[in-house]
C-alpha positions in Angstrom: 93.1 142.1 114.4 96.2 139.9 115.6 96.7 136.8 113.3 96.9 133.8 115.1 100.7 132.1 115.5 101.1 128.4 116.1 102.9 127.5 119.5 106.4 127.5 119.4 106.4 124.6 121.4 105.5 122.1 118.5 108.2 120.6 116.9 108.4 118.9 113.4 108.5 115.5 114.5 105.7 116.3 116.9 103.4 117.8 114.3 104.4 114.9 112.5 102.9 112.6 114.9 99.8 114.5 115.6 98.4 114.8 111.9 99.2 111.0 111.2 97.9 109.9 115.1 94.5 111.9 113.7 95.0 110.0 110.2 95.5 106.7 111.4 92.5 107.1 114.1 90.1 108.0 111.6 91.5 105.4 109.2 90.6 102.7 111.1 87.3 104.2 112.4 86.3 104.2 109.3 87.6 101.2 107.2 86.3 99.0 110.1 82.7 100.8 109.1 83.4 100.0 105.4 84.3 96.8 105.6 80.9 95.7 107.8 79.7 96.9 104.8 81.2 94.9 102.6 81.1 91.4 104.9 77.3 92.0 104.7 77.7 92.4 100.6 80.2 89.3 100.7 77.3 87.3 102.5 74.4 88.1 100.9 75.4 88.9 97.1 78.8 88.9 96.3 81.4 86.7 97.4 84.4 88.4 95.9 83.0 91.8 96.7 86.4 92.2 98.8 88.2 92.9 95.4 86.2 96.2 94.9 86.2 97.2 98.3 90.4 97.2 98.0 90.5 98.3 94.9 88.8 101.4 96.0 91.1 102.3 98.7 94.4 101.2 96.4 95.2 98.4 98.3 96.4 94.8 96.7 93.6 91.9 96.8 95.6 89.4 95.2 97.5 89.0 98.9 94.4 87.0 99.7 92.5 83.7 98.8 89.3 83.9 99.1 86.7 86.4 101.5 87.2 84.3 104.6 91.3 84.9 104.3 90.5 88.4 103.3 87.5 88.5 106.6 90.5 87.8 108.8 93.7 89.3 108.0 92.4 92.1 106.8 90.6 92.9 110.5 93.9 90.9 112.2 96.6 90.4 110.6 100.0 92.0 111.9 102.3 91.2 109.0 100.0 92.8 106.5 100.5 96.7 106.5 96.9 97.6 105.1 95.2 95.7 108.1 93.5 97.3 111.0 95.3 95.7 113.4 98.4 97.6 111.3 96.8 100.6 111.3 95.5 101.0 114.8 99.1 99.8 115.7 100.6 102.9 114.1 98.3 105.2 116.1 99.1 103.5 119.2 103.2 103.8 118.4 101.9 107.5 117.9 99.7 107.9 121.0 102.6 106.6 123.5 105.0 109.2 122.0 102.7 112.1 122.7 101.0 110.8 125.7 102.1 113.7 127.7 100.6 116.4 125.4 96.8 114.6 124.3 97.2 113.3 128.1 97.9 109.9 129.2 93.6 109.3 129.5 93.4 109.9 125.8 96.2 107.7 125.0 94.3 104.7 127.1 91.3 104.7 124.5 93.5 104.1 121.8 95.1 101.3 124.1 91.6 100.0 124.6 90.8 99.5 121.0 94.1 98.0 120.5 93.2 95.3 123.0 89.6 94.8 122.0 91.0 94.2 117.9 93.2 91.5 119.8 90.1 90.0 121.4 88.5 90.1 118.2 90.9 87.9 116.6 89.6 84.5 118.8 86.2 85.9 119.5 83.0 84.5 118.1 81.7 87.5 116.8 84.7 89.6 114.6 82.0 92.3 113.6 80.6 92.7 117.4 84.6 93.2 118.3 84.9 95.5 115.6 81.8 97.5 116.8 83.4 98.0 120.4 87.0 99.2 118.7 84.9 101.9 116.2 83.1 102.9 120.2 86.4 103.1 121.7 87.9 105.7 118.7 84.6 107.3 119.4 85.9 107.8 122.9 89.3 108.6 121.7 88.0 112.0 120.0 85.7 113.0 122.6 88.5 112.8 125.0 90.5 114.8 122.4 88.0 117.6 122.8 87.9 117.2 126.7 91.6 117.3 128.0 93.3 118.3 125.0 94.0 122.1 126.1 96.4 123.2 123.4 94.2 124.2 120.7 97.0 123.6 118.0 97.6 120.4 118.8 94.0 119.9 118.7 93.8 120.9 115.4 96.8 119.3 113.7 94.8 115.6 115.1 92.0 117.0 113.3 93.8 118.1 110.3 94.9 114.6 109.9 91.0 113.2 111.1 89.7 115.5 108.2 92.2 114.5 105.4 91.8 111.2 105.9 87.9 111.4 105.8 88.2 113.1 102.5 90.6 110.6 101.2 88.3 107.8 101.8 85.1 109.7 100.7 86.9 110.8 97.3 88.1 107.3 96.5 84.3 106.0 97.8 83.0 108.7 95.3 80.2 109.5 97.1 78.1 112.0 97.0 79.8 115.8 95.7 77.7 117.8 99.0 79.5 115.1 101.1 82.9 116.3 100.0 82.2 120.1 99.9 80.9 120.0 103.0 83.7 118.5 104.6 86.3 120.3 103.4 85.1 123.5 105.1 85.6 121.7 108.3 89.6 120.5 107.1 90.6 123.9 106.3 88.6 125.2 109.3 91.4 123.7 111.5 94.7 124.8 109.9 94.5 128.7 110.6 96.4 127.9 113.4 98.8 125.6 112.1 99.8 127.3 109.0 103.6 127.4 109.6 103.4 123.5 109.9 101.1 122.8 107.0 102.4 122.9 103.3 101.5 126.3 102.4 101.4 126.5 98.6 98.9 123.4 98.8 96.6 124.9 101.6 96.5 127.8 99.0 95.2 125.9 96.4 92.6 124.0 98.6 91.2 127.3 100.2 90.8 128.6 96.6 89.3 125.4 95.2 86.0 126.1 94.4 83.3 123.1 93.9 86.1 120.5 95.1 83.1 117.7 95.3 82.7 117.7 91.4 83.8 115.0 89.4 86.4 116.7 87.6 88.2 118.6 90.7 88.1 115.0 92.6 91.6 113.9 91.6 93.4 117.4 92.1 91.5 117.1 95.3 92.7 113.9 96.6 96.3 114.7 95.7 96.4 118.0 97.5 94.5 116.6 100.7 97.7 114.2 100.9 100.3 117.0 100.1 99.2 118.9 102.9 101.1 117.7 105.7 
């Protein structure tokens, strides 16, 4: 049986930009779903329940005054490099640099999240904004699977999708099924992308066995962000 090589054709810098396109995607996608969560905490328990939500994804609260400072820069704010609007902002730097290998379509859903966040910042409703961004990302990866023809660079977006998930899901500490079921689906998509993965740490996660317990959840977390 041949083993499968990675395409000559990606470069470092373009690798580069794929795993932390799929990163910063995700990322948003799934903060914005967190902190809904948290608004609806904020409202109906705890008004300072922004200071745990941060503190779990080792980020500074102290930046902000109170939950309605922390409401909107958080979702808007283009000077603080932990907000969405940072965040999506990086993918979209990302997105225009490889628009002509995830394909100029893909590139626009990213583009139309972007704009949306922007609409949220003077719109009535912040959380209905948010909802249409998180459908737009939505888009983003189904697109991915649709034009995207180059399977590597398929998989080194969801290489960075899939670390990131894990990232936020170890620091959430959900669940341990959660997190050994997803990283099955990480390492499913680096066979083909060995040569541009960290191979000494891809190793070491293919041979970690019950990564989801509470003990192997801090080796985990710091070899899911050594892999690329």
């Amino acid at each position: 049986m041949k083993s499968m090589q990675v395409s000559t054709a990606i470069s470092a810098e373009q690798a580069d930009r794929l795993y932390w396109l799929g990163r910063y995607v995700e990322r948003v996608y799934s903060t914005l779903r967190l902190f809904n969560l948290s608004i609806d905490r904020m409202i109906d328990k705890d008004g300072e329940d922004y200071v745990e939500f941060c503190r779990r994804l080792a980020i500074p609260s102290d930046i902000y005054a109170d939950a309605d400072d922390f409401q909107s820069r958080y979702l808007f704010d283009p000077s603080n490099p932990d907000s969405i609007y940072s965040n999506l902002s990086r993918a979209y730097d990302n997105a225009i640099v490889l628009r002509n290998f995830i394909t100029t379509e893909t590139m626009a859903y990213i583009q139309l999240a972007l704009d949306r966040l922007e609409q949220g910042a003077v719109a009535d409703s912040a959380f209905l904004e948010t909802q249409r961004v998180a459908d737009w990302l939505l888009a983003f990866w189904g697109s991915v699977d649709d034009r995207v023809a180059d399977v590597e660079r398929r998989d080194l977006l969801k290489v960075g999708k899939y670390s990131e998930r894990l990232d936020l899901l170890i620091r959430l500490d959900v669940p341990e099924y959660a997190v050994d079921a997803l990283l099955p689906r990480l390492l499913s998509h680096t066979k083909r992308v060995e040569p541009l993965l960290n191979g000494e740490v891809l190793a070491q996660l293919r041979s970690l066995s019950e990564a989801g317990m509470e003990q192997n959840r801090a080796q985990l977390l710091k070899l899911v962000n050594l892999l690329h």
